[in-house]
PLY file of the C-alpha trace (Angstrom):
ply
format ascii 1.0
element vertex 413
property float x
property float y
property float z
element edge 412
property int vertex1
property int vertex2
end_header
-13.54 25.40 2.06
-12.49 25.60 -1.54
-8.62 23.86 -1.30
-5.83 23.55 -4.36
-4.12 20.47 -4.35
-0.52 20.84 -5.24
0.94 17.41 -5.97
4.62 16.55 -5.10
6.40 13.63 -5.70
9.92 13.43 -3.80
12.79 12.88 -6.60
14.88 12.13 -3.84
15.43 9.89 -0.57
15.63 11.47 2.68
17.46 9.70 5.23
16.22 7.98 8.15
17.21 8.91 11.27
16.34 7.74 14.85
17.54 8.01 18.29
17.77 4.89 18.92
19.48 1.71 16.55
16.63 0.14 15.04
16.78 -3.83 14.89
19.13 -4.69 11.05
16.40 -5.91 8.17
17.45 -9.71 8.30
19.18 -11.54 5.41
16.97 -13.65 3.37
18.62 -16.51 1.11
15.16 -15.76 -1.34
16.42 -12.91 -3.73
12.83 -11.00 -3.62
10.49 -10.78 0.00
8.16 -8.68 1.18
6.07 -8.13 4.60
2.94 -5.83 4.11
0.66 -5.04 7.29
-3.03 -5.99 5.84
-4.86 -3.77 7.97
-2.55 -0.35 7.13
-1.30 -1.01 3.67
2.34 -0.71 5.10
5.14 -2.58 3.98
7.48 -2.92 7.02
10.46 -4.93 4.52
11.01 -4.92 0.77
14.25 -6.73 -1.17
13.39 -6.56 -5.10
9.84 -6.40 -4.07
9.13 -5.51 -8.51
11.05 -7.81 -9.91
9.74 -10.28 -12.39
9.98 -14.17 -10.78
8.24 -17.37 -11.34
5.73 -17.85 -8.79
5.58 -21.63 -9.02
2.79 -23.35 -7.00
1.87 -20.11 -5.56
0.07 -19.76 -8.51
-2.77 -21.97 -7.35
-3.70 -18.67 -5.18
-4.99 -17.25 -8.03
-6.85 -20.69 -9.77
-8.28 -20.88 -5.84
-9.62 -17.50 -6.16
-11.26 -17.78 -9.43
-13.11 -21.14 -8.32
-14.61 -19.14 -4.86
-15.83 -16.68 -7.12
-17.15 -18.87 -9.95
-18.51 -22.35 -7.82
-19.84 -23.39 -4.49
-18.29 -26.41 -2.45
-20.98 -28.50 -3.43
-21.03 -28.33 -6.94
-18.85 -30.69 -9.05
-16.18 -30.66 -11.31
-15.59 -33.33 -14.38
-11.25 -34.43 -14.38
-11.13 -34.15 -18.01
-8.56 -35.98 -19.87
-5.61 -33.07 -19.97
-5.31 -33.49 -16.05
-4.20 -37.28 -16.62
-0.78 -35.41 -18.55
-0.22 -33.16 -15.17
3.54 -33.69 -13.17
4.18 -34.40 -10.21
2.56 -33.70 -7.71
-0.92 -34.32 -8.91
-3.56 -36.10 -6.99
-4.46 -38.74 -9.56
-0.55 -39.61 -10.02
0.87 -39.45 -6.53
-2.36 -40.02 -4.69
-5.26 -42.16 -6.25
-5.58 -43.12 -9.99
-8.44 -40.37 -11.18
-9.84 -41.15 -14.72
-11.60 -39.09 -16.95
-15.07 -38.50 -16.57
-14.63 -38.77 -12.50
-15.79 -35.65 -10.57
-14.72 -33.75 -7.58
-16.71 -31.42 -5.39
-15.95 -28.07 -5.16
-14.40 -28.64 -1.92
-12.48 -31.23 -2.59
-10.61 -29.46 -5.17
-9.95 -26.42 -3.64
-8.75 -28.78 -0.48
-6.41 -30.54 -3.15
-5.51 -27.56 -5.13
-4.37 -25.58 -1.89
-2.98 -28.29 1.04
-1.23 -30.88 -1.17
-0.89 -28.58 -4.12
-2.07 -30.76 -6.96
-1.08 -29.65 -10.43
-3.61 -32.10 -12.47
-6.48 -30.07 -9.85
-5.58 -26.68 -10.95
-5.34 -28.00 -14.72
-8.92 -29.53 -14.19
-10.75 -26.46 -12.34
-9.16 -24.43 -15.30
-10.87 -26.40 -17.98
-14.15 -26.24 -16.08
-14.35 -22.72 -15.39
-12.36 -21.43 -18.81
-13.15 -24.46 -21.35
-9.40 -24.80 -21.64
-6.06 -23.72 -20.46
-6.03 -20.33 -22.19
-9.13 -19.17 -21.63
-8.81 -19.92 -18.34
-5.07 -17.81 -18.43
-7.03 -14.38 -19.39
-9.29 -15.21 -16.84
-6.51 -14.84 -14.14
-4.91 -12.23 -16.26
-8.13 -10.22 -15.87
-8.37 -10.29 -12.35
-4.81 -10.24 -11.97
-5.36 -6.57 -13.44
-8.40 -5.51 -10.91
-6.31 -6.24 -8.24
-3.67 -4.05 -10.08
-1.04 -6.53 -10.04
0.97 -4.67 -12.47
3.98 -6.82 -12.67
1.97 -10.06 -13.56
1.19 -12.38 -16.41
-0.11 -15.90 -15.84
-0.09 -18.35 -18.10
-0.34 -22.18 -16.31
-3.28 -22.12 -13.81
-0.80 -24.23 -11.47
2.56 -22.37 -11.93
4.28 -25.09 -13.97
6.94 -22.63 -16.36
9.02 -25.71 -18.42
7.62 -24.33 -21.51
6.97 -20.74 -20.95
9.47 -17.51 -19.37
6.00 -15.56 -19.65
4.69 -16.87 -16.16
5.77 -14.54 -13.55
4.70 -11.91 -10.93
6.65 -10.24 -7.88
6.79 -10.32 -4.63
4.71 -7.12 -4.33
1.89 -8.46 -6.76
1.72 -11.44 -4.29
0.40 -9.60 -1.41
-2.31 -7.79 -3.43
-3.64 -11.63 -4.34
-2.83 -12.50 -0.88
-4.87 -9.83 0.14
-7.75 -11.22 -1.95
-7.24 -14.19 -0.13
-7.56 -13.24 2.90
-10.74 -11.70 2.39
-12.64 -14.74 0.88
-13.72 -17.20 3.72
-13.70 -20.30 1.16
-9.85 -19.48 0.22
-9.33 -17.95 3.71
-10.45 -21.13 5.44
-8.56 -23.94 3.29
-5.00 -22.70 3.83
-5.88 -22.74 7.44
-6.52 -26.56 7.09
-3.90 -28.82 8.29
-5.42 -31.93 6.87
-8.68 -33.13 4.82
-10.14 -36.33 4.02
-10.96 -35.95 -0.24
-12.17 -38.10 -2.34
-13.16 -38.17 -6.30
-16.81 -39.54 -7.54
-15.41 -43.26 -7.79
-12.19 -43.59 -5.54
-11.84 -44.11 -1.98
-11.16 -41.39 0.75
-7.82 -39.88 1.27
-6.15 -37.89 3.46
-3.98 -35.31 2.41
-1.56 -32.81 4.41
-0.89 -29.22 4.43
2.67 -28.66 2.60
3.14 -25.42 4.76
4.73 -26.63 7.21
4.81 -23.21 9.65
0.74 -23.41 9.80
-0.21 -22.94 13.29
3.31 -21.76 14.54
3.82 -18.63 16.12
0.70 -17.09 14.47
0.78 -18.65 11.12
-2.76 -19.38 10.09
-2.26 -20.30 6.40
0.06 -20.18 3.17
1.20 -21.79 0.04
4.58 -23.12 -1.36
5.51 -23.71 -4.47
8.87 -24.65 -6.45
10.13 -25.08 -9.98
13.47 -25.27 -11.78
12.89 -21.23 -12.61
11.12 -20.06 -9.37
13.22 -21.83 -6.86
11.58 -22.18 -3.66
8.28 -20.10 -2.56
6.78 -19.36 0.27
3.45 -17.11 1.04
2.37 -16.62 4.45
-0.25 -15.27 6.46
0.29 -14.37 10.57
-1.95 -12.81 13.05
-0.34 -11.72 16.40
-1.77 -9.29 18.93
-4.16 -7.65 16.58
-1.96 -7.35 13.37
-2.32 -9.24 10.17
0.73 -9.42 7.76
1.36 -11.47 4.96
4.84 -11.96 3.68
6.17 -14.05 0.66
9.92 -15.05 -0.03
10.73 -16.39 -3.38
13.51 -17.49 -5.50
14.95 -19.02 -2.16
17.18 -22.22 -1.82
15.29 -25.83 -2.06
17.79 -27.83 0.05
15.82 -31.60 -0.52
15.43 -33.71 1.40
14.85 -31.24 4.34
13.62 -28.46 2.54
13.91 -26.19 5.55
15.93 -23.02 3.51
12.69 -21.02 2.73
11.02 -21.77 6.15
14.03 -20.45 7.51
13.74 -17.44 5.58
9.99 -16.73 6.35
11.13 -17.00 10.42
13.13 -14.73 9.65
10.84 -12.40 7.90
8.18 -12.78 9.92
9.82 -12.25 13.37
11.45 -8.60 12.20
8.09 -7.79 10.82
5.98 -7.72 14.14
8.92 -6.72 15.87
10.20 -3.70 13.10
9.53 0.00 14.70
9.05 2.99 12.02
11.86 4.98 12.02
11.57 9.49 11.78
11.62 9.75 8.52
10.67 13.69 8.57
10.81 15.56 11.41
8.13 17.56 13.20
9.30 21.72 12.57
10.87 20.63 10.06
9.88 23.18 7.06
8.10 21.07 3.81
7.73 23.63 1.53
6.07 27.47 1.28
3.30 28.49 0.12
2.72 32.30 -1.60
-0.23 34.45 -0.24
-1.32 37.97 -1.54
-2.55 40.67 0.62
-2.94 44.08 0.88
-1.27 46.12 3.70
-3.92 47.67 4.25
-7.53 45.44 3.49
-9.20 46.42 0.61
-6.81 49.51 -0.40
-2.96 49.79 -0.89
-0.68 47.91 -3.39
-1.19 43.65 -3.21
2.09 42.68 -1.83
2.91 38.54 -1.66
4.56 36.58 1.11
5.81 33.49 1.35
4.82 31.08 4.62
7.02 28.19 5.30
4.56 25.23 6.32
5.65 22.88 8.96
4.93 19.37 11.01
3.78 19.52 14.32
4.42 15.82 14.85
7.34 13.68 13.26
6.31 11.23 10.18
7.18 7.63 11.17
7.97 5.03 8.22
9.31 1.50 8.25
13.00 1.69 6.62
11.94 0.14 3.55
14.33 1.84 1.00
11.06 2.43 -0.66
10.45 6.82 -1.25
7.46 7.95 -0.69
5.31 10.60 -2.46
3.98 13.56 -0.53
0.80 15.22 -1.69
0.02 18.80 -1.21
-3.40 19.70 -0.60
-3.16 23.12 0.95
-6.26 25.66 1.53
-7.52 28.98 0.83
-5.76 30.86 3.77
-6.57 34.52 4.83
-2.97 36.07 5.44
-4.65 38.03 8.15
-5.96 34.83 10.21
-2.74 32.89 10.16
-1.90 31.58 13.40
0.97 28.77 14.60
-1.45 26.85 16.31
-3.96 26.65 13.28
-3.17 24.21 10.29
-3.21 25.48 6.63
-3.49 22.49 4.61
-2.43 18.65 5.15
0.58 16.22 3.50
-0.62 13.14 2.45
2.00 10.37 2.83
1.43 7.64 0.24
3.85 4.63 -0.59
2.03 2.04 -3.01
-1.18 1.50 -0.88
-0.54 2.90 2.14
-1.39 6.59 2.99
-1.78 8.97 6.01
-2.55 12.68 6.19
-0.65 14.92 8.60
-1.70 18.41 9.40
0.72 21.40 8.44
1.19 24.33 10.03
2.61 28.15 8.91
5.63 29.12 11.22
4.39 32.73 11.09
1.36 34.62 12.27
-0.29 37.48 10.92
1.93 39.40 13.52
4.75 38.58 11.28
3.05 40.52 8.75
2.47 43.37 10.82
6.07 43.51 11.82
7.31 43.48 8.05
4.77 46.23 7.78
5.49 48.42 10.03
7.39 50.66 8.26
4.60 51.34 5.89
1.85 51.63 8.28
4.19 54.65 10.36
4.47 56.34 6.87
0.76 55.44 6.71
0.06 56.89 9.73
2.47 59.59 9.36
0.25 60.51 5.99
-2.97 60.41 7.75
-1.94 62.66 10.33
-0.77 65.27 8.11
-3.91 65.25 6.40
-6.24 65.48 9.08
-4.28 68.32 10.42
-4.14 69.84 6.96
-8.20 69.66 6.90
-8.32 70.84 10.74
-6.22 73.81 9.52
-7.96 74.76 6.41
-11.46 74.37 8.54
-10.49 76.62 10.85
-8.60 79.00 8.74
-12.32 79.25 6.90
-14.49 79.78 9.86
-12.12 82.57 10.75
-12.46 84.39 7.29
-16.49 83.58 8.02
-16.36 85.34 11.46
-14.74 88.43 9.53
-17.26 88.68 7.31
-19.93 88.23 9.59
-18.26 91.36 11.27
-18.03 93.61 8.51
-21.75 93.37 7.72
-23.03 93.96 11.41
0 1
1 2
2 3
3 4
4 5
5 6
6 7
7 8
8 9
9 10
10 11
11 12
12 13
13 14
14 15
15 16
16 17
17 18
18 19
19 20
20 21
21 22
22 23
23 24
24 25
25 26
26 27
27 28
28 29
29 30
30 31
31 32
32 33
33 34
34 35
35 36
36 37
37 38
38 39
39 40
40 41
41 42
42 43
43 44
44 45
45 46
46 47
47 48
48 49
49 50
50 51
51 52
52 53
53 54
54 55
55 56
56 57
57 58
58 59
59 60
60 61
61 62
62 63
63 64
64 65
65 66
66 67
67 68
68 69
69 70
70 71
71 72
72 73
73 74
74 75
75 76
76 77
77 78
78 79
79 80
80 81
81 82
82 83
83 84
84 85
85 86
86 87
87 88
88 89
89 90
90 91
91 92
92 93
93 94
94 95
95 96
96 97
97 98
98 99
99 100
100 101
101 102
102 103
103 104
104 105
105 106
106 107
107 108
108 109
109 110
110 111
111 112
112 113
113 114
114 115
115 116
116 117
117 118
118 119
119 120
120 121
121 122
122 123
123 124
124 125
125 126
126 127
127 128
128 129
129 130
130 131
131 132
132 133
133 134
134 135
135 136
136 137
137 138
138 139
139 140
140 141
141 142
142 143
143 144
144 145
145 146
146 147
147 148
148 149
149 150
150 151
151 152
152 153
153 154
154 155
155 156
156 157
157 158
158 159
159 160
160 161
161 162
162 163
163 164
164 165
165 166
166 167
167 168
168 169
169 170
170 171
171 172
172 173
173 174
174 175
175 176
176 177
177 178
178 179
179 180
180 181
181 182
182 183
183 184
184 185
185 186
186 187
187 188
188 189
189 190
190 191
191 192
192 193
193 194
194 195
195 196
196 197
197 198
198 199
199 200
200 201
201 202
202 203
203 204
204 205
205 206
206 207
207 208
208 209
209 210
210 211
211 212
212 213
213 214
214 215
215 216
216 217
217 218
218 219
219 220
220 221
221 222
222 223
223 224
224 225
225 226
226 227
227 228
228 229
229 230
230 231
231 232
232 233
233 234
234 235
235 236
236 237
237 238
238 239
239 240
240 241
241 242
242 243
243 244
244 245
245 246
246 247
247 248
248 249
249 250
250 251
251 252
252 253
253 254
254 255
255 256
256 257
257 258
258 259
259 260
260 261
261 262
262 263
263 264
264 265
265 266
266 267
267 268
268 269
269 270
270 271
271 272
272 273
273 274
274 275
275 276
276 277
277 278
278 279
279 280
280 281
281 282
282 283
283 284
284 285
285 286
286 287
287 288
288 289
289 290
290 291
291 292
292 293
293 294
294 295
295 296
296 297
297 298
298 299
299 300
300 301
301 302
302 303
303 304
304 305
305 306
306 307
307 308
308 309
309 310
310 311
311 312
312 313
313 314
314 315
315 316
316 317
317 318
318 319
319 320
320 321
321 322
322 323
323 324
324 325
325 326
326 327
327 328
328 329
329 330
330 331
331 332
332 333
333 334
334 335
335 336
336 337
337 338
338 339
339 340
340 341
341 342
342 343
343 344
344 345
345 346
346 347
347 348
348 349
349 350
350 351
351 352
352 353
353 354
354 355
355 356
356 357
357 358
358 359
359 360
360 361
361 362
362 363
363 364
364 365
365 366
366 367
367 368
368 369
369 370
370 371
371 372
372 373
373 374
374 375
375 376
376 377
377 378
378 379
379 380
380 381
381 382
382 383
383 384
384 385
385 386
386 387
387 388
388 389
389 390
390 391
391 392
392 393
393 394
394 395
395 396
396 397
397 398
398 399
399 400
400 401
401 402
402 403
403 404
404 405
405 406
406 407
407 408
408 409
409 410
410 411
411 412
């Protein structure tokens, strides 16, 4: 069936409402977080969720992602001489001395880059895939932009931002490369790692340790932290309970050292109200949406076109998360018959979209064609009325003329 979309977006925020209290969002010390459901596109919390902040080592995500896509774990990568300049941490500063020239397998680095987060790693996979820093910066830039992270511009392939306020993303932008994550099994399977024995072509083995320290609590099956003057402390997560897969990030939090337990705090926190969160009514089923106009004729096919208009409602409520976050409602109604409108059958479909999460519900008309009848009726006992008079008028004037036929028939005989 032929349809006409119509295309709404709601200028305004309609207030949640619920029978029953729903649990309080929880406080976060990190001044942007976000929890997004991976399997339904839904974000169950959102604080500043578009806001430009550093990303710090969180970051390394991204440099991860490009060197699944671009090597395998067995090839190798040369530590050029730029690495040896890296901060802390870096693996050939904090760990082993690493001179130029040495090489590192594929999966050593991304074990490096990812568990203990080494800076002078990311700096070396960027010269090896990119031939230098900035190359390697539009690289991530470009696939920063097919996974339409909108509010993102990378320019250090390990987050460091000392010399540069144009290295930032949001929290949003985060769970789109988190996604991304997720879905490579190289990337995937290193943040799940809790320790790994790495070594470079001519130093000894060493074992390094997974910085996130929630990994295998409670559902947590991977992550990354980061932290910098700018960013304050990050956090990206990934959990898996009962069937569900969210991933949640918290930055700009506190980064009380020694402990460094403000941001894991915060994540708890996050993570706990997200599997626990229920959707609140956010429009109600009967509730009318909007009407659509419909031309008829009274009578099919003859008679003036007359117009109606059909309020279209929900025959179930729409449930959303109480994100603060408006969604847009699309329109896509269908070519409807006035005559074969019926409660029961539905006349089109809302989609509900927020960012890249959408459902369809069905709508309905809250009048039949009976309605129509009734607001007809006037006009069809006129109508009637009419057609009465006229076939009596044509009874009449057939009789009247058989009778002058008899007479004539009786003059003649």
């Amino acid at each position: 069936m032929k349809k006409k979309v119509i295309s709404l977006a709601l200028t305004f925020s309609l207030l949640f409402s619920s029978t029953a209290l729903a649990a309080p969002a929880p406080e976060l010390i990190g001044t942007s977080a976000i929890a997004v459901d991976l399997n339904t596109k839904e974000i169950i919390y959102a604080k500043n969720i578009d806001e430009k902040r550093q990303p710090a080592s969180i970051t390394k995500l991204m440099t991860a992602l490009l060197l699944a896509e671009n090597k395998k774990p067995e090839d190798n990568l040369t530590y050029p001489q730029g690495a040896k300049t890296q901060p802390d941490y870096s693996y050939g500063l904090n760990v082993h001395p690493v001179q130029a020239g040495e090489t590192f397998s594929g999966a050593n680095a991304m074990d490096i880059l990812l568990l203990y987060s080494g800076n002078d790693i990311a700096y070396m996979i960027a010269e090896n895939l990119g031939g230098n820093v900035e190359n390697f910066s539009k690289l991530m830039n470009e696939k920063a932009k097919a996974l339409n992270m909108t509010n993102t511009n990378f320019v250090t392939p390990n987050g460091l931002d000392d010399n540069t306020n144009d290295h930032y993303t949001s929290a949003y932008d985060l769970t789109l490369l988190g996604e991304a994550v997720y879905n490579n099994p190289w990337v995937k399977a290193t943040i799940a790692k809790k320790t790994s024995e790495v070594k470079s072509s001519n130093g000894p083995i060493a074992v390094i340790e997974n910085r996130n320290k929630l990994l295998g609590i409670n559902g947590n099956i991977g992550g990354k932290t980061g932290y910098t003057t700018k960013s304050g402390r990050c956090l990206f997560t990934i959990y898996e309970r009962n069937g569900r897969t969210i991933a949640t990030v918290v930055l700009n939090s506190e980064y009380n050292f020694p402990a460094d337990t403000k941001v894991f705090e915060d994540m708890e926190k996050l993570v706990e109200y997200s599997f626990t969160a229920d959707k609140q009514v956010y429009l109600e089923k009967g509730k009318e949406l909007q009407s659509i106009t419909l031309k008829y004729k009274s009578i099919p096919f003859i008679g003036p076109t007359r117009t109606i208009k059909v309020p279209v409602t929900l025959h179930k409520d729409i449930n959303l998360y109480d994100t603060g976050l408006t969604p847009e409602l699309n329109y896509n109604i269908d070519d409807v018959s006035p005559w074969k409108l019926s409660a029961d059958k539905p006349v089109g479909k809302v989609d509900v979209k927020i960012r890249n999460y959408s459902e369809s519900y069905e709508l309905f008309p809250n009048i039949s064609k009976m309605q129509i009848i009734k607001d007809n009726a006037l006009y069809y006992i006129l109508a009637l009325l009419a057609l009465i008079i006229i076939v009596s008028s044509i009874i009449i004037i057939r009789v009247k003329f058989k009778r002058k036929k008899r007479r004539k028939k009786s003059l003649f005989r």
